[in-house]
DSSP file (Angstrom, degrees, kcal/mol; ACC not computed):
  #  RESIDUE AA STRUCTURE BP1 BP2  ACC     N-H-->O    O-->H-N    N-H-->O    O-->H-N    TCO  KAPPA ALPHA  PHI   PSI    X-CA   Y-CA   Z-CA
    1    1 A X              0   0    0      0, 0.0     2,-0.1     0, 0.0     7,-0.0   0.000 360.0 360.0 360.0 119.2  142.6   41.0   77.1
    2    2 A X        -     0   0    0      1,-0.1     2,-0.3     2,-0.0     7,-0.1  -0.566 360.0-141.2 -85.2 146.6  144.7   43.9   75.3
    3    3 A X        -     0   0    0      5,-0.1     2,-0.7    -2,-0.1     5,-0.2  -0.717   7.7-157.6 -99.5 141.3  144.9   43.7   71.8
    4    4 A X  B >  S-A    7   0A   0      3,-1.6     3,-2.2    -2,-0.3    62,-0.0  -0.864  73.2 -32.7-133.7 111.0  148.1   44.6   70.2
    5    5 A X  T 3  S-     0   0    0     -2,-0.7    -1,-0.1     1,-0.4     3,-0.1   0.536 118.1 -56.7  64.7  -1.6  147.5   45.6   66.3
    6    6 A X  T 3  S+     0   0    0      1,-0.3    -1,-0.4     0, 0.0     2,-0.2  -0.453 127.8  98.6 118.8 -34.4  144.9   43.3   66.0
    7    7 A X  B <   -A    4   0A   0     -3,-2.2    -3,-1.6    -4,-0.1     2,-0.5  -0.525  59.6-153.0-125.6 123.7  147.2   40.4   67.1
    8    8 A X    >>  -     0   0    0     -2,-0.2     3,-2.0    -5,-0.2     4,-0.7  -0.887  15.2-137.1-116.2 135.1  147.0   39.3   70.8
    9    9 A X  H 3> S+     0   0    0     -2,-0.5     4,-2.0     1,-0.3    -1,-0.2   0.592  99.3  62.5 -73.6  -7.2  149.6   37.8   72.7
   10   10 A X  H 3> S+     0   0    0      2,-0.2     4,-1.9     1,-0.2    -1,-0.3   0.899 109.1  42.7 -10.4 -67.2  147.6   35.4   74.3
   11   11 A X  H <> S+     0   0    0     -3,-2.0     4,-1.1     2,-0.2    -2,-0.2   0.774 121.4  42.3 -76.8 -19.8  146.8   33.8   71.1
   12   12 A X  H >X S+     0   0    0     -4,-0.7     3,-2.6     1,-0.2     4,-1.9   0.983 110.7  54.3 -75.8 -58.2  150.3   34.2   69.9
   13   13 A X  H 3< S+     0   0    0     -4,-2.0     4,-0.2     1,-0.2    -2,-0.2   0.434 108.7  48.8  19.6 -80.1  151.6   33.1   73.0
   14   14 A X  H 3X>S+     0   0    0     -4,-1.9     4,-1.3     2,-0.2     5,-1.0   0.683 109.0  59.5 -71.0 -47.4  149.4   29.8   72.9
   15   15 A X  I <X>S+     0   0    0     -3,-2.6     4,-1.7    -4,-1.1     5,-0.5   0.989 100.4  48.1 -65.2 -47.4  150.6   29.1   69.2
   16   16 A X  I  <5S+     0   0    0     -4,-1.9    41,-0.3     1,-0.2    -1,-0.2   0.741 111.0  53.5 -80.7   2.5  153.8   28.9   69.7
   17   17 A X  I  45S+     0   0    0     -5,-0.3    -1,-0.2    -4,-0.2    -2,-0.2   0.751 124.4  21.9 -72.2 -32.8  153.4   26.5   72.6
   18   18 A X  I  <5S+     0   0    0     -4,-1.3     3,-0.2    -3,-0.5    -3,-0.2   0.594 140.3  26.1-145.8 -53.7  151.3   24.0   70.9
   19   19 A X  I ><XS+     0   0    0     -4,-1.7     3,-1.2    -5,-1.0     5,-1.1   0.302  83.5 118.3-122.4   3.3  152.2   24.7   67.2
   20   20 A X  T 3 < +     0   0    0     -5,-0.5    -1,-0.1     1,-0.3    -4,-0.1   0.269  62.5  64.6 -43.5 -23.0  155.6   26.2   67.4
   21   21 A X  T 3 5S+     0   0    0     -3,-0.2    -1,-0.3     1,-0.1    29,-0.1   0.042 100.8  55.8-116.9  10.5  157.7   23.8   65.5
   22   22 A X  T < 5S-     0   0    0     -3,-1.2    17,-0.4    28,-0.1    -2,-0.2   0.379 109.7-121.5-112.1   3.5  155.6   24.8   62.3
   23   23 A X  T >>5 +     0   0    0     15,-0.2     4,-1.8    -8,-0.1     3,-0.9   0.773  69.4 140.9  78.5  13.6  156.6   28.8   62.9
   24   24 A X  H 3>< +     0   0    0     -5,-1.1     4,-1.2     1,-0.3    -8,-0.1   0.722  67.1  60.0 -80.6  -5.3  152.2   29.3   63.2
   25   25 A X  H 3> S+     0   0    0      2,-0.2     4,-1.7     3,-0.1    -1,-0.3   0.808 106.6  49.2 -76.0 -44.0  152.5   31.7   65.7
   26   26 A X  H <>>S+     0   0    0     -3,-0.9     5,-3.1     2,-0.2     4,-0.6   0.757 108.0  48.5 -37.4 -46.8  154.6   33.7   62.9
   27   27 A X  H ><5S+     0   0    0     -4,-1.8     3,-1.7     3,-0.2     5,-0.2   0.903 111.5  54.1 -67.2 -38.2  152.2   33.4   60.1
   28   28 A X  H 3<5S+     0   0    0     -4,-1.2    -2,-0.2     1,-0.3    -1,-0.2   0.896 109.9  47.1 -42.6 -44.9  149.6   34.7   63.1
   29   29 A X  H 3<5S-     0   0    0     -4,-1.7    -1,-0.3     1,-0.1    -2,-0.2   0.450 118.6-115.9 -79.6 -20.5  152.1   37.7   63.6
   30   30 A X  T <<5S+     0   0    0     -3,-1.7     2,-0.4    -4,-0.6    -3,-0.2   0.632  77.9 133.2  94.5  39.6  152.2   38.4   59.5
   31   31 A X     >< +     0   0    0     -5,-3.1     4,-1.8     1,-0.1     5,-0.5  -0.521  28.0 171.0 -78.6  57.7  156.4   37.3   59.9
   32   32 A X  T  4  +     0   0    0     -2,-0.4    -1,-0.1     1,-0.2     4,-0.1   0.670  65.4  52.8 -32.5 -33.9  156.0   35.0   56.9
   33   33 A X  T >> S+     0   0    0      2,-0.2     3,-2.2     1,-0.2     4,-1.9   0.967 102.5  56.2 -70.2 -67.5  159.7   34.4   56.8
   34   34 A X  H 3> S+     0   0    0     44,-0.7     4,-1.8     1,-0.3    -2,-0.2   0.722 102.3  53.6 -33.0 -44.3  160.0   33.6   59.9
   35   35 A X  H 3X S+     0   0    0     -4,-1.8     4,-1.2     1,-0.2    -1,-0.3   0.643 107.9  51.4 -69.8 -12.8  157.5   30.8   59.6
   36   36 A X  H <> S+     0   0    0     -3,-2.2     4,-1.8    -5,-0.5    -2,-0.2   0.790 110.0  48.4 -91.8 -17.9  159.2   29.4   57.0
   37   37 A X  H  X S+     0   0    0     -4,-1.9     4,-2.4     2,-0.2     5,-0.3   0.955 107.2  55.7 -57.5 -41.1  162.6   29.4   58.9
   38   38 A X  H  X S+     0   0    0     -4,-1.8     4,-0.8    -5,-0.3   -15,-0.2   0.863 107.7  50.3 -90.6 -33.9  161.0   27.9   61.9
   39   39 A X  H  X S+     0   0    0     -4,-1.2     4,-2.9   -17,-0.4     5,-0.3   0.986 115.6  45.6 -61.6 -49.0  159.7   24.7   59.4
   40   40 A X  H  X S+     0   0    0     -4,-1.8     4,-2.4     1,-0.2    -2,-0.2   0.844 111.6  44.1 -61.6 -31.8  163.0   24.3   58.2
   41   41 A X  H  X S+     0   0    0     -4,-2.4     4,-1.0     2,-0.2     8,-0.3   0.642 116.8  48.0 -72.6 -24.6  165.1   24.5   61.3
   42   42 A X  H  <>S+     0   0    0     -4,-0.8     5,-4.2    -5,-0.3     6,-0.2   0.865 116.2  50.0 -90.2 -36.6  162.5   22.0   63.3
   43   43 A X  H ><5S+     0   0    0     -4,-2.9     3,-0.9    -5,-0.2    -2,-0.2   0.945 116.2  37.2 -67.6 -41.4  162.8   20.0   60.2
   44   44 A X  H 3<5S+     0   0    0     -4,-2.4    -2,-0.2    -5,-0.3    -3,-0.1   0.758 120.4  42.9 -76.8 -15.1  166.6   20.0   60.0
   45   45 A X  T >X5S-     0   0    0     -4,-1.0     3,-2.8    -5,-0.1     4,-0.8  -0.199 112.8-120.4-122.0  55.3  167.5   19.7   63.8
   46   46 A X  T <45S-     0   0    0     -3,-0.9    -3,-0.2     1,-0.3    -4,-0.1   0.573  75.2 -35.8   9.0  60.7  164.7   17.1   64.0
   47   47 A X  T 34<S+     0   0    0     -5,-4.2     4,-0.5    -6,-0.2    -1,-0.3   0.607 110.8 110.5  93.2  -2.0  162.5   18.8   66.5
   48   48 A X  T X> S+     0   0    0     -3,-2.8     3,-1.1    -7,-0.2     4,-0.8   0.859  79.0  58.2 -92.1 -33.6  165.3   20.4   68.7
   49   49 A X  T 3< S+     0   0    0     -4,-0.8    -1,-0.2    -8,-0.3    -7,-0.1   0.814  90.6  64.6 -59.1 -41.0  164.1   23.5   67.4
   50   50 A X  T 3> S+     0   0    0      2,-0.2     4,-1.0     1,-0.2     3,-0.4   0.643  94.3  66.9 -56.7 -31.5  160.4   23.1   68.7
   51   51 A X  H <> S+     0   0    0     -3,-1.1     4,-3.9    -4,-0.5    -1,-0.2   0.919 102.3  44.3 -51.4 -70.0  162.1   23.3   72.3
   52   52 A X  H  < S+     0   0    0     -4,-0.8    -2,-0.2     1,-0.3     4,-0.2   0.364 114.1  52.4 -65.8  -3.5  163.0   26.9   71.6
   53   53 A X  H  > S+     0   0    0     -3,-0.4     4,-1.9     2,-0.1    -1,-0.3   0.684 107.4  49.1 -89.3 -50.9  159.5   27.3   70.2
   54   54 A X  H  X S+     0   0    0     -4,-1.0     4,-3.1     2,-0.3    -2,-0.2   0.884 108.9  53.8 -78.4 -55.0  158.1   26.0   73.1
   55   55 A X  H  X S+     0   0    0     -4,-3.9     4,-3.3     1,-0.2     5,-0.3   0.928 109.2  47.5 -51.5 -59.1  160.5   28.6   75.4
   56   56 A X  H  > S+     0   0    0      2,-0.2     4,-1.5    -4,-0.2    -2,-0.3   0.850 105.2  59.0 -80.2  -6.3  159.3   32.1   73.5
   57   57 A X  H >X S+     0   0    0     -4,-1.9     3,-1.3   -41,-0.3     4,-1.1   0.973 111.1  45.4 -54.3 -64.1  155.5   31.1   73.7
   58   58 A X  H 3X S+     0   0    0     -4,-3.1     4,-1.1     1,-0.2    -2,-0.2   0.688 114.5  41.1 -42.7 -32.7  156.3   31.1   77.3
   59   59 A X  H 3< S+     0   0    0     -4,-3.3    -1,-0.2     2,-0.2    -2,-0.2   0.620 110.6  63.9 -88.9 -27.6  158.2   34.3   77.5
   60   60 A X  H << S+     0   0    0     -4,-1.5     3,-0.4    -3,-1.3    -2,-0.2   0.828 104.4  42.6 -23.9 -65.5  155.6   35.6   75.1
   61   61 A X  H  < S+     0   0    0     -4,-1.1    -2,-0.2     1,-0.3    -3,-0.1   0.746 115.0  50.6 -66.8 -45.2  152.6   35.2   77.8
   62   62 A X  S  < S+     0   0    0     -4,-1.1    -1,-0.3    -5,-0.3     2,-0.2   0.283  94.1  98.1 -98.6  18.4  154.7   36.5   80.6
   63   63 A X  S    S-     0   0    0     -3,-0.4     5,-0.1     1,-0.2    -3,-0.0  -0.689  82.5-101.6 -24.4 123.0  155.7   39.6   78.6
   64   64 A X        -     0   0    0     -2,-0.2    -1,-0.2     1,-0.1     4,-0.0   0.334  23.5-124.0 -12.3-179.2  154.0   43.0   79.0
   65   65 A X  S  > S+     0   0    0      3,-0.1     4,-2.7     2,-0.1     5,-0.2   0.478 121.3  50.6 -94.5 -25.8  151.4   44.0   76.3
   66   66 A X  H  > S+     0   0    0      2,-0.3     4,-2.6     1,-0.2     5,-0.2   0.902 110.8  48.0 -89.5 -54.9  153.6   47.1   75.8
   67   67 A X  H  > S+     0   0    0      2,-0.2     4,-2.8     3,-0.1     5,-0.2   0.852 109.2  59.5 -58.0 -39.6  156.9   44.6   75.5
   68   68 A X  H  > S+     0   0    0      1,-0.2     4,-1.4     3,-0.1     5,-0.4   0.988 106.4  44.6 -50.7 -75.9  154.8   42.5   73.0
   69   69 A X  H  X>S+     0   0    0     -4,-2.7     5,-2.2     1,-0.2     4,-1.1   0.786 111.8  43.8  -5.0 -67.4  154.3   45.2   70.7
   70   70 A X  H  <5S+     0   0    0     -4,-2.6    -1,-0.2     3,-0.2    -2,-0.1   0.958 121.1  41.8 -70.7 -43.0  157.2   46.7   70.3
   71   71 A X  H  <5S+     0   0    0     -4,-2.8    -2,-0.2    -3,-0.3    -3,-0.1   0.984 134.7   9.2 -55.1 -69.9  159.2   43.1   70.1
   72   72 A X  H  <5S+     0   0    0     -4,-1.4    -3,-0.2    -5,-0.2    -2,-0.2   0.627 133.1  38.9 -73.6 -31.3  156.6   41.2   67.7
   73   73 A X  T  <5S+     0   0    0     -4,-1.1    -3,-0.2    -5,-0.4    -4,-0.1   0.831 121.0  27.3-106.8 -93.5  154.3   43.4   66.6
   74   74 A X  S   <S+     0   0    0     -5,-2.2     2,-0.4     2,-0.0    -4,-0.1   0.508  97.9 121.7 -65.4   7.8  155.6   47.0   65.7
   75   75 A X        -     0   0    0     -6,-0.6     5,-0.1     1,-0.1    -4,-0.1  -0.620  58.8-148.0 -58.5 117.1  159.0   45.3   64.9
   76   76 A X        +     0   0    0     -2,-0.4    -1,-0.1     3,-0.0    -5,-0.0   0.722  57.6 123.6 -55.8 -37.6  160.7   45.4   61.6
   77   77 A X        -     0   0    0     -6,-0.1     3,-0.4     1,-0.1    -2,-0.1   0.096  56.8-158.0  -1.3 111.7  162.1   42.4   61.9
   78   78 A X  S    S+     0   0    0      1,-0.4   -44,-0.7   -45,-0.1     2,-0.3   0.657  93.4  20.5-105.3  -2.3  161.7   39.6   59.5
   79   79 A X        +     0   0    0    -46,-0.1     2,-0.7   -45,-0.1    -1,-0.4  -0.585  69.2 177.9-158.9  88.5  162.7   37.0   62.5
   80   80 A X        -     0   0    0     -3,-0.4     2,-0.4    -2,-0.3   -49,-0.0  -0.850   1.3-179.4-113.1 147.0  162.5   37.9   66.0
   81   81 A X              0   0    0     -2,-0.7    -2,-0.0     1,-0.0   -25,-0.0  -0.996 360.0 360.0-140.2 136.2  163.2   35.5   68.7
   82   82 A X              0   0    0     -2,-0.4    -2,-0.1   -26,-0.0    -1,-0.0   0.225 360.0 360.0  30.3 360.0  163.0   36.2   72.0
């Protein structure tokens, strides 16, 4: 299992499937903002948001390692999705 920056997408992957609608796959990724977006949007569009959580775990897993990186990991980005 390739490691990407310390952070693997597996494990993010698996967070945002499971735990997605609290942004923990974000804290995992050190996007701090992001996880706080992703609690307020799941709280204001009562879960609809969690859907769309649910969707980049998946797209996550079936990513490259290479694609991981560069999207989540070596990204400047204070919020990336998908």
């Amino acid at each position: 299992m390739a490691q990407a920056g310390g952070k693997e997408k597996v494990v993010a992957g698996l967070l945002a499937i499971f735990l997605g609608w609290l942004g923990i796959h974000y804290f995992y990724l050190g996007k701090t903002t992001a996880g706080i977006i992703t609690i307020v949007l799941s709280a204001c569009t009562c879960g609809i948001w969690s859907l769309l959580m649910l969707v980049q775990g998946i797209l996550m897993l079936t990513m490259s390692d290479a694609d991981f990186e560069e999207k989540y990991v070596d990204n400047e980005k204070t919020f990336p999705l998908f």
